[in-house]
C-alpha positions in Angstrom: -118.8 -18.0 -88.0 -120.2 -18.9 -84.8 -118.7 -22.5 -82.9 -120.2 -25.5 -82.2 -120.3 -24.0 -78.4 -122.1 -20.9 -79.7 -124.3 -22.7 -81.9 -126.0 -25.0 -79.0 -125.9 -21.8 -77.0 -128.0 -20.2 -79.4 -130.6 -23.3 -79.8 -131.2 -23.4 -76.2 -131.8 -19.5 -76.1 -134.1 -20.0 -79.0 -136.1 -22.3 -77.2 -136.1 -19.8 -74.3 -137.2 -17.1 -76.1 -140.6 -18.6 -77.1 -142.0 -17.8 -73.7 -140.9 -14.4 -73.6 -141.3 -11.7 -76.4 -141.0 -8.5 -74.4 -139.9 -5.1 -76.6 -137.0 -3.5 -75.2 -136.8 -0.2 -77.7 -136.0 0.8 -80.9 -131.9 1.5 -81.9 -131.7 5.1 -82.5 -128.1 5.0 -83.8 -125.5 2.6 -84.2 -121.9 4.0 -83.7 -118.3 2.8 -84.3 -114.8 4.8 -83.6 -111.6 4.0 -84.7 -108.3 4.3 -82.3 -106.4 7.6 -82.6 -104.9 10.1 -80.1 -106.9 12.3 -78.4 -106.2 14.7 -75.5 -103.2 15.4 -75.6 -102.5 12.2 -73.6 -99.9 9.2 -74.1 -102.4 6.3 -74.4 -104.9 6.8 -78.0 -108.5 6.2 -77.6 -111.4 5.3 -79.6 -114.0 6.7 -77.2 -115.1 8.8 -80.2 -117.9 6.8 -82.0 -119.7 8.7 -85.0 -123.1 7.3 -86.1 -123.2 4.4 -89.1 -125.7 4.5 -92.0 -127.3 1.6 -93.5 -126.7 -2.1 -91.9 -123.7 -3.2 -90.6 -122.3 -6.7 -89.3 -122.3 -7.9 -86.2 -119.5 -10.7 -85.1 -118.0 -12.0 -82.4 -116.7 -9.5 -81.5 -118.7 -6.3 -82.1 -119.4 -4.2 -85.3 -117.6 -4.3 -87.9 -114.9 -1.6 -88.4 -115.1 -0.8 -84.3 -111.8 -0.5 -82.1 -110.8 -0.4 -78.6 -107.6 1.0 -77.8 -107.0 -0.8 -74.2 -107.5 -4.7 -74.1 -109.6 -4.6 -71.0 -112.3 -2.3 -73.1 -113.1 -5.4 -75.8 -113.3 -9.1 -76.4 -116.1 -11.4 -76.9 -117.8 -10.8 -73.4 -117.4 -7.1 -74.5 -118.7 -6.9 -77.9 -121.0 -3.7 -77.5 -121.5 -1.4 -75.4 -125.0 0.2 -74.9 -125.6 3.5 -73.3 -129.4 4.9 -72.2 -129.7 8.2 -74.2 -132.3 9.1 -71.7 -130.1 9.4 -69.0 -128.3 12.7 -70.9 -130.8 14.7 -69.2 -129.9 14.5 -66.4 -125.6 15.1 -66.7 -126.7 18.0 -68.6 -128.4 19.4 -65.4 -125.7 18.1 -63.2 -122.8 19.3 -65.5 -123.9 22.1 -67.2 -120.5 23.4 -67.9 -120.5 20.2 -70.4 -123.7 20.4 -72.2 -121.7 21.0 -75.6 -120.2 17.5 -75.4 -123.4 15.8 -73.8 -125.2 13.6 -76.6 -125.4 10.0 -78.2 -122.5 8.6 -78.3 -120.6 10.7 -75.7 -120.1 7.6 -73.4 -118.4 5.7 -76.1 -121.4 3.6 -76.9 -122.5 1.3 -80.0 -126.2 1.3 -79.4 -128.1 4.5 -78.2 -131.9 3.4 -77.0 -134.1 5.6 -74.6 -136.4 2.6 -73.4 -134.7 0.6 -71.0 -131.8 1.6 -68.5 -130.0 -0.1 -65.8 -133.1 -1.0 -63.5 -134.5 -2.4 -66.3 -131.9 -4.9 -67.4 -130.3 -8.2 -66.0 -127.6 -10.0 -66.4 -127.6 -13.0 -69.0 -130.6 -11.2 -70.8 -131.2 -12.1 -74.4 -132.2 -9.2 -76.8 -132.7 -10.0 -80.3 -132.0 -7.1 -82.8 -133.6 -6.5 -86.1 -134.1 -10.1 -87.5 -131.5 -12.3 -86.6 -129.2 -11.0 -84.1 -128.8 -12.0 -80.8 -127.1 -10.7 -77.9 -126.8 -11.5 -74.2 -126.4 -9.2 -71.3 -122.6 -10.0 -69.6 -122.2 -6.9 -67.3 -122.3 -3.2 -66.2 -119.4 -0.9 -67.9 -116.7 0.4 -65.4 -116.3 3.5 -66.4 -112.7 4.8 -66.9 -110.8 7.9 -67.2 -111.2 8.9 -70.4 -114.6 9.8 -69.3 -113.1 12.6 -67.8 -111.2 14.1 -70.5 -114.2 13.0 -72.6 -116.4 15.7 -71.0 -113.8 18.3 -69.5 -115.0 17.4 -65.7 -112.1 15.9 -64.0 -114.2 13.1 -61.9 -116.8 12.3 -64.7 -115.9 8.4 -64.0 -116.4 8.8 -60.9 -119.9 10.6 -61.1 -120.7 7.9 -63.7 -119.8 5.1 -61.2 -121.5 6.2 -58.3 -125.0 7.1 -60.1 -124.8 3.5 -62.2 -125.8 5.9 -65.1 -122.8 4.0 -67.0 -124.5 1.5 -70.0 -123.9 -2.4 -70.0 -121.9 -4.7 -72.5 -123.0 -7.8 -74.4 -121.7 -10.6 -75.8 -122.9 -12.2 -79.7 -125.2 -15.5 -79.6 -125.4 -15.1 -83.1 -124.2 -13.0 -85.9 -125.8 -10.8 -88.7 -126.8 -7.5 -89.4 -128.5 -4.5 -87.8 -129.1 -0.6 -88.7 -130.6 1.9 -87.4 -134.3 1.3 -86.9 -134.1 -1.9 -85.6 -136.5 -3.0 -82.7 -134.9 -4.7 -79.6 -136.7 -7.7 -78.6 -136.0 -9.1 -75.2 -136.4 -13.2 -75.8 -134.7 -14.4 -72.3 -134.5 -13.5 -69.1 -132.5 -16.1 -67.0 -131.7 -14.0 -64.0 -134.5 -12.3 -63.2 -133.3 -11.1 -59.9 -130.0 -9.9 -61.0 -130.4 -5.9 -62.6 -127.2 -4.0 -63.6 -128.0 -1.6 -61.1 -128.1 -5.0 -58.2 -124.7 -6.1 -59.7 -123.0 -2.2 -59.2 -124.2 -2.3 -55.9 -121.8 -4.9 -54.6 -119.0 -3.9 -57.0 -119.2 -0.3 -55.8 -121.1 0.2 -52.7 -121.7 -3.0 -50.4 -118.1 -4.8 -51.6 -118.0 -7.0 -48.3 -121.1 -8.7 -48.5 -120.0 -12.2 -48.8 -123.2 -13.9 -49.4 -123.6 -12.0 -52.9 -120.3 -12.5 -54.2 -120.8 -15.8 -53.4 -124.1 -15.9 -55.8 -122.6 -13.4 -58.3 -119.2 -15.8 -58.7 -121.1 -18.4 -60.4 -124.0 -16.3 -61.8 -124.6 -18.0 -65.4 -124.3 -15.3 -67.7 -121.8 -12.8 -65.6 -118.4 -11.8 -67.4 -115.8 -13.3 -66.4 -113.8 -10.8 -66.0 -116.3 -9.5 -63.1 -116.8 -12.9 -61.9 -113.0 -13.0 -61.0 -113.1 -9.5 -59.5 -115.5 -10.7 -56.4 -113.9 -14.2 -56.3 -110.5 -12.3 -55.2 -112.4 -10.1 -52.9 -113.9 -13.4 -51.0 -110.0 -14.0 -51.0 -109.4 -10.8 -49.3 -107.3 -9.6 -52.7 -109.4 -5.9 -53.2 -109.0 -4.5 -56.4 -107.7 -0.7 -56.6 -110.0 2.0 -58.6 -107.8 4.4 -59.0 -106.0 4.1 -62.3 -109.3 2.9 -63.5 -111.2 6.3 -62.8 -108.1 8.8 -62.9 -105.6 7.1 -64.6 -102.1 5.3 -63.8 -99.5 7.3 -63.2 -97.9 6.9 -66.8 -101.3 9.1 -68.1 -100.0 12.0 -66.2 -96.8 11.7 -66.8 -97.3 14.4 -69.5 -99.9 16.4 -67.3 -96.9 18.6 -65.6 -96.7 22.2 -66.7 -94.7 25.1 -66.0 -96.1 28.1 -62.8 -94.6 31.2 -61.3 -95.3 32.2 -58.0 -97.4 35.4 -58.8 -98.6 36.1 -54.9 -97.2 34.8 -52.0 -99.3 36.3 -48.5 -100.1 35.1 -45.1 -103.5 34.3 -44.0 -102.7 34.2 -40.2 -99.0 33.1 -38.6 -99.1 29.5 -39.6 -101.3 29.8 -43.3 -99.9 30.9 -46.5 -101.8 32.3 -49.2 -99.8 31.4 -52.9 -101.1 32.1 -56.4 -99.9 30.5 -59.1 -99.9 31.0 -63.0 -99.3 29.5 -65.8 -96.2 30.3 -67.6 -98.2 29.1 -70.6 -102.1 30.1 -70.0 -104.5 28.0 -71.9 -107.6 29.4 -74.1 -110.3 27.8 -72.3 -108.8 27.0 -68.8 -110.9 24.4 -66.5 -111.9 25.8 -63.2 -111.0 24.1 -59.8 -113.7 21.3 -59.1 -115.3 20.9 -55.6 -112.5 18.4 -53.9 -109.4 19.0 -56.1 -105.6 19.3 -55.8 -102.6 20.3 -57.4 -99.1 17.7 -56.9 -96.0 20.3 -56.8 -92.9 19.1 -57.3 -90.6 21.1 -54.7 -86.9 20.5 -56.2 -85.2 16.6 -56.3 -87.4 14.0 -55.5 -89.6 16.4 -53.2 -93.3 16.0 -54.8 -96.1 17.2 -52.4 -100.2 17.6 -52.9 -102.5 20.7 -51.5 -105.9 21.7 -52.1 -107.2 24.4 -54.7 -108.7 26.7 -53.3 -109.9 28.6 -56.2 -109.1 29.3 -59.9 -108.7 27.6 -63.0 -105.9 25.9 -65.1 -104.4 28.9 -65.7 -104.5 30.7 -62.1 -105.1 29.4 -58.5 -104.2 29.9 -55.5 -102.9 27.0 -52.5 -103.5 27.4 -48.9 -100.3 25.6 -47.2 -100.0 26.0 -43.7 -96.8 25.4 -41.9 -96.2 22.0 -40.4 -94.1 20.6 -37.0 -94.1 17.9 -38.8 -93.0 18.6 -42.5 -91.5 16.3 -44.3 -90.0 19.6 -46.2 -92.6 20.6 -48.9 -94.6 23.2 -46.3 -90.9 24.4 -44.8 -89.5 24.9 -47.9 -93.0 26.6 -49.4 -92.7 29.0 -46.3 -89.0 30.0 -46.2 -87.6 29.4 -49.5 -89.9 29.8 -52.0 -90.4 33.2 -53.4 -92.6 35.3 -55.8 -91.1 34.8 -59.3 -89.8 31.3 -59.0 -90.6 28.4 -61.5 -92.2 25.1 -60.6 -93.7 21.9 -62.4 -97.3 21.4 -61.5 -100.0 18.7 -62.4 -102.7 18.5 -63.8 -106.0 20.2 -61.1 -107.2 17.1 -60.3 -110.8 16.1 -58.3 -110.1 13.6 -55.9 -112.6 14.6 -53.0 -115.7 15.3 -55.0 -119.3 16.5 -53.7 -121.3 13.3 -54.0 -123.7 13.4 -57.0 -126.3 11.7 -55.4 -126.5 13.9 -52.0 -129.7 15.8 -51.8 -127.5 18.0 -48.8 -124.0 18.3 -48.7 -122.6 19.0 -44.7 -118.9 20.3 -44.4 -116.2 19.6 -41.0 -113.4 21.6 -41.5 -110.9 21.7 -38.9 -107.9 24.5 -39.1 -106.5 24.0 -42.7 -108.9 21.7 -43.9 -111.2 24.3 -44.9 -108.9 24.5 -48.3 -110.7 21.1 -48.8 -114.2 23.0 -48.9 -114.4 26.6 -49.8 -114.5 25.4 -53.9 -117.2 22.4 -53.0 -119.2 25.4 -50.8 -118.8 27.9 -53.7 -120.5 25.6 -56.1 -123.2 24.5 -53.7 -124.1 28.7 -53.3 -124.0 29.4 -57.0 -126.3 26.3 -57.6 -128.7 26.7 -54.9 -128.4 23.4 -53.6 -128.4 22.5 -49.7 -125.1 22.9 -47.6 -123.9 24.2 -45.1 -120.1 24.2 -44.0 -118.5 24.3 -40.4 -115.2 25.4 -39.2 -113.3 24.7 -36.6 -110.5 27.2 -35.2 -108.7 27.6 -32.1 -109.2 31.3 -31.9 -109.8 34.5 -34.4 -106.3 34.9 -35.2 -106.4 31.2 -36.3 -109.0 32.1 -39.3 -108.3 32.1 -42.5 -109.7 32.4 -46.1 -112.0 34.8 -44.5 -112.8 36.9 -47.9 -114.5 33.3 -49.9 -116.2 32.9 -46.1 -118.4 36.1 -46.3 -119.8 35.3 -49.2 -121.8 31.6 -47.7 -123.8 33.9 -45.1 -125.7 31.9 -42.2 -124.7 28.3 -44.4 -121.4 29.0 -42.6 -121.0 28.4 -39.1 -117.4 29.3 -37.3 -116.6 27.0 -34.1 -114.2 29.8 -32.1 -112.9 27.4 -29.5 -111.2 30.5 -27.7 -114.7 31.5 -26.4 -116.4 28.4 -25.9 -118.1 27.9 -29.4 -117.2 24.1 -29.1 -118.6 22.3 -32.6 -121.5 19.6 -31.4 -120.6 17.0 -34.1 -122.9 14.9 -32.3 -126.4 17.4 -32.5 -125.0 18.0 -36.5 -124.7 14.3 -37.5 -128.9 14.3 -35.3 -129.9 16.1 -38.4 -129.2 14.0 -41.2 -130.9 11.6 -43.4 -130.7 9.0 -45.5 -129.7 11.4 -48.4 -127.3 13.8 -46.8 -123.6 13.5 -47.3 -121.1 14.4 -44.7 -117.4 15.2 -45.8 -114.6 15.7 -42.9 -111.1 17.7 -43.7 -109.3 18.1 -40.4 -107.1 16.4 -38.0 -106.9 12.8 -37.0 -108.9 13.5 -33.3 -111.6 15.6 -35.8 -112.2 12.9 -38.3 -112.3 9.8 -35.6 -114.7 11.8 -33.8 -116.7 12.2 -36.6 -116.7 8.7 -37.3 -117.3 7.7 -34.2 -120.5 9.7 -33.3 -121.6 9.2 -37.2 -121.5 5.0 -36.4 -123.2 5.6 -33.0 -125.9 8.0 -35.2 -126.5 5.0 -37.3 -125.1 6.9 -40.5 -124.4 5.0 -43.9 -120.7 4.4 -44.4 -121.7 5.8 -48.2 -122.4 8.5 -46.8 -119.4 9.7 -45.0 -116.0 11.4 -47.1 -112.8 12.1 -44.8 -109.4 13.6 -46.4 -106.9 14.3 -43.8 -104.8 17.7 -44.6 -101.5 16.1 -42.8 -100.4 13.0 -41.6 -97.3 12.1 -39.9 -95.4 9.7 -41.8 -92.0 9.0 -39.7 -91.3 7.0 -36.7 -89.6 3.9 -36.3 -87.2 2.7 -38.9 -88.1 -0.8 -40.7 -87.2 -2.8 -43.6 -89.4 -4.4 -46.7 -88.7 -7.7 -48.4 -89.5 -7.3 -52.2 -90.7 -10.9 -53.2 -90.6 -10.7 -56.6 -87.6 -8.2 -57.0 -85.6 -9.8 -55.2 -84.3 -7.0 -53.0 -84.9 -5.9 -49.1 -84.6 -1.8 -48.7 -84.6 0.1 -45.2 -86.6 2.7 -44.4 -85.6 5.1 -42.2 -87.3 6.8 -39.2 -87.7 10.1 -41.2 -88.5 8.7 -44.8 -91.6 6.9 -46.2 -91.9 4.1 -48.2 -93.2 5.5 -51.1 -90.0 8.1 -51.7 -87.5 4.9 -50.3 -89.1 2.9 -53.2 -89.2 5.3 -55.6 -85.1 5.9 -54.8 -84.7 2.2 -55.5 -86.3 2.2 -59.1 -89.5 1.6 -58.6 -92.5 3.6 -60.2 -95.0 3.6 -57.6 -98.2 5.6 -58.6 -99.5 8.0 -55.9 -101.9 11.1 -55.9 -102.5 12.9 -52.4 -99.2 11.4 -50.5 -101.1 12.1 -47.7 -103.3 9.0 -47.2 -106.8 10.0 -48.4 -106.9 8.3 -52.2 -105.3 4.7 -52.1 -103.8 4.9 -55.1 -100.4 4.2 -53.6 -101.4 1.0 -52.2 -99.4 -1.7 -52.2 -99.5 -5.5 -51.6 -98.3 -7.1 -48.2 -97.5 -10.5 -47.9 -96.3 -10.7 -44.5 -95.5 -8.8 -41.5 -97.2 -6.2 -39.1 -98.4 -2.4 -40.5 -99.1 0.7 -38.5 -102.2 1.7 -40.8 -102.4 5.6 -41.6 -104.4 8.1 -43.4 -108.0 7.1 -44.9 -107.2 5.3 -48.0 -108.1 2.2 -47.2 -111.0 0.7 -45.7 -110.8 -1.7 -42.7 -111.0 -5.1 -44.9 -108.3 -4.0 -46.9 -106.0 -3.5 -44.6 -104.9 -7.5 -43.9 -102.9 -7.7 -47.3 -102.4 -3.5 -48.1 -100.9 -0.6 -47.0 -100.3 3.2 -48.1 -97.0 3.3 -49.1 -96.7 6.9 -48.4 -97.8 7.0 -44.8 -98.3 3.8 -43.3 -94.9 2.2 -41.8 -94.4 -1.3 -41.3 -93.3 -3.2 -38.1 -89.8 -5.0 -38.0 -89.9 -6.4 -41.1 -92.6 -6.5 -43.3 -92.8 -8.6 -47.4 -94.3 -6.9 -50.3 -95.7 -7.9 -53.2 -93.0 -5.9 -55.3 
């Protein structure tokens, strides 16, 4: 039954809705799921929805007989989720590896309609269904990473995210029943001003603008759940996204298999070449996305990330090159580790993708940083779209990889600094546009000169991607205060952090471990940080810091 609250609410919408009788499609299915496990993953889910016949209710809090498995995914500003069906078009032409498991109902949703999409929808609008049900618009969907699994591409939420092709939620004015059939009628439109598509551009895009969180915190009609989200960020609190679009660390804490060295050859002096396969292949293995890496643990505690250079689940191969500044995983990859040996791998994850709304897609690749790009350059080739990669080397014998390089003809260019074939980052950065997208792998002095001339080019922030291939983590010793454990630990000139927490107890989620993906972050209270690596943007860096790279100063209190 609806409350005395909801009952008013409904009246005044009523009396809204006579000034407005706009139709907003016709419901081609109606879809429930129940919670169950699904791949092969800790956490059940009850993405999988299967179409209903006949009517079915509609209370508080969604239709009847419909679960969510995670508490964040339901609730009464949550009821239902409606997805576009138009919109599979298009991720069947930009994922066409997927097509198979494209189609209503892939995103989870209860309502599939074709008419109206995320341009075409604000927040607080009311849509009456069949006779007697309303509903009101609360919010976009932030898509999470079951998506991924979902769909068998490893940064589907992320594509989701950043085209805003990801469906919005309501919550029930008033209760009934609806099937099938049903016409959507769009009876109130408070916020005219206020699409889905406006509201993801400040969650996901422009996330400092001020003046619209301002507006969007008290935005009748807004979830609360989003409404808190930008009231922390005009408190400097930022939220994280990683868990949310790959998953916390306890979802892969099952994703580790079993590898044997099958190849291990040099490149050049300082680049090693190693193939790995699985000790138990799969049937339909997942080839390496554009942007994705492998985490290796190396013996004890020793856990280290490299790019995929190419292969699938079953076989790939690393490109490591030997570091003055290892921390051990590249010293013991190059000395001790030797065709034939066993070790635990993760799961290929994408967490440097190729940007699904660049029309051209420009590489910087600096020594071993081109491991970062030969997959993402691969793909661009097979699918005809625009690229072109650079790559910077000291000299010939410097090279590497030079077998997947032959193959991009004249969309490859190779900077030989030896004989004067200095890379112009400036005249390259000249001949973008609005819709080209520039991703950096190199050294420190590679990407700040990139960013530098981008910013003096007038480039889009949006439009830029860096992911360093090393960073160096030691230098001087310092201690962290753990507010809410309790505890102070020390780390040393030579450790991190991350591993000194981790040794301590704690179960700190990271990814890269070499500063590009944030999803070590963690919360400083007080004290001075030497800020490094490129997971975390500049207003985030008053109350955060990488736990695996960046050091504090003196003493330093976390959130912990």
């Amino acid at each position: 039954m609806a409350t005395s609250d909801q009952s008013s609410d409904q009246s005044s919408e009523t009396s809204k809705s006579s000034t407005l009788s706009i139709h907003h499609g016709t419901l081609r299915e109606i879809r429930t799921g129940r919670i169950k496990p699904a791949f092969n993953l800790p956490n059940p889910t009850a993405i999988f929805k299967t179409p209903v016949s006949g009517p079915i209710k509609v209370g508080p809090l969604g239709l009847q007989g419909d679960q969510q498995s995670f508490k964040d995914h339901g609730g009464i500003e949550k009821a239902l989720l409606q997805y576009c069906s138009a919109h599979y078009e298009d991720w069947e032409r930009e994922i066409p590896e997927s097509k198979s498991l494209i189609g209503p109902g892939g995103f989870g949703e209860n309502l599939v309609c074709d008419a109206v999409d995320e341009t075409s929808v604000c927040v607080g609008d009311v849509v009456r269904i069949g006779r007697t049900v309303l509903v009101a618009v609360t919010e976009p969907r932030q898509p999470c990473y079951m998506l991924n699994h979902r769909f068998k591409c490893k940064d589907m939420s992320l594509r989701a995210q950043e085209s805003g092709r990801t469906g919005w939620l309501y919550r029930v004015l008033r209760e009934g029943y609806i099937e099938a059939g049903d016409e959507m009628v769009l009876v109130a439109r408070p916020n005219p001003d206020w699409s889905i598509r406006r509201v993801q551009h400040y969650l996901y895009k422009d996330m400092k603008n001020e003046e619209a969180m301002k507006e969007l915190v008290v935005l009748d009609g807004l979830g609360e759940a989003i409404k808190k989200l930008f009231a922390n960020r005009l408190r400097k609190q930022m939220e994280n996204f990683a868990d949310r679009l790959v998953g916390g660390e306890e979802e892969f804490s099952g994703a580790w298999a079993d590898y044997v060295v099958a190849q291990k050859t040099y490149e050049n002096a300082r680049i090693l070449c190693v193939v790995f396969e699985a000790k138990k292949p799969l049937k339909e293995p997942e080839p390496a996305l554009p942007g994705s890496h492998v985490r290796v643990k190396l013996g004890g505690d020793l856990v280290r990330a490299y790019s995929v250079v190419s292969g699938n689940d079953n076989r790939f191969e690393l490109g490591i090159a030997l570091s003055d500044k290892s921390r051990g995983g590249s010293a013991y990859i190059h000395d001790a580790l030797q065709v034939g040996d066993n070790l635990s791998i993760s799961t290929i994850t994408s967490s440097f993708p190729l940007h699904p709304a660049a029309d051209r897609h420009v590489f910087i690749a600096g020594g071993i940083g081109i491991t970062a790009f030969i997959a993402a350059a691969k793909q661009c080739e097979e699918k005809g779209w625009l690229y072109h990669l650079h790559y910077l080397i000291r000299n010939t014998a410097d090279m590497s990889f030079k077998r997947y390089l032959s193959e991009l003809g004249d969309n490859c260019t190779i900077h030989d600094k030896s004989i004067n074939q200095i890379c112009d980052v400036e005249k390259i950065l000249r001949k973008t546009d609005s819709l080209t997208h520039v991703y950096c792998c190199g050294s420190q002095r590679l990407m700040d000169d990139v960013k530098q001339k981008a910013k003096a080019n007038g480039m889009n922030d949006e439009n830029l991607h860096f992911e360093a291939f090393e960073v160096d983590a030691s230098g001087d010793p310092f201690a962290a205060c753990l507010q809410k454990s309790q505890k102070t630990v020390k780390v040393r000139g030579t450790q991190t952090l991350l591993d000194v927490l981790r040794d301590s107890g704690f179960e700190v989620p990271s990814s890269c471990e070499v500063g590009n993906c944030g999803t070590c972050r963690v919360s400083v209270l007080k004290g001075r940080v030497e800020h490094r690596g490129t997971g975390l943007e500049d207003w985030d860096k008053s109350n955060a810091m990488l736990s695996c790279v960046s050091r504090g100063i003196g003493e330093i209190v976390l959130d912990i």
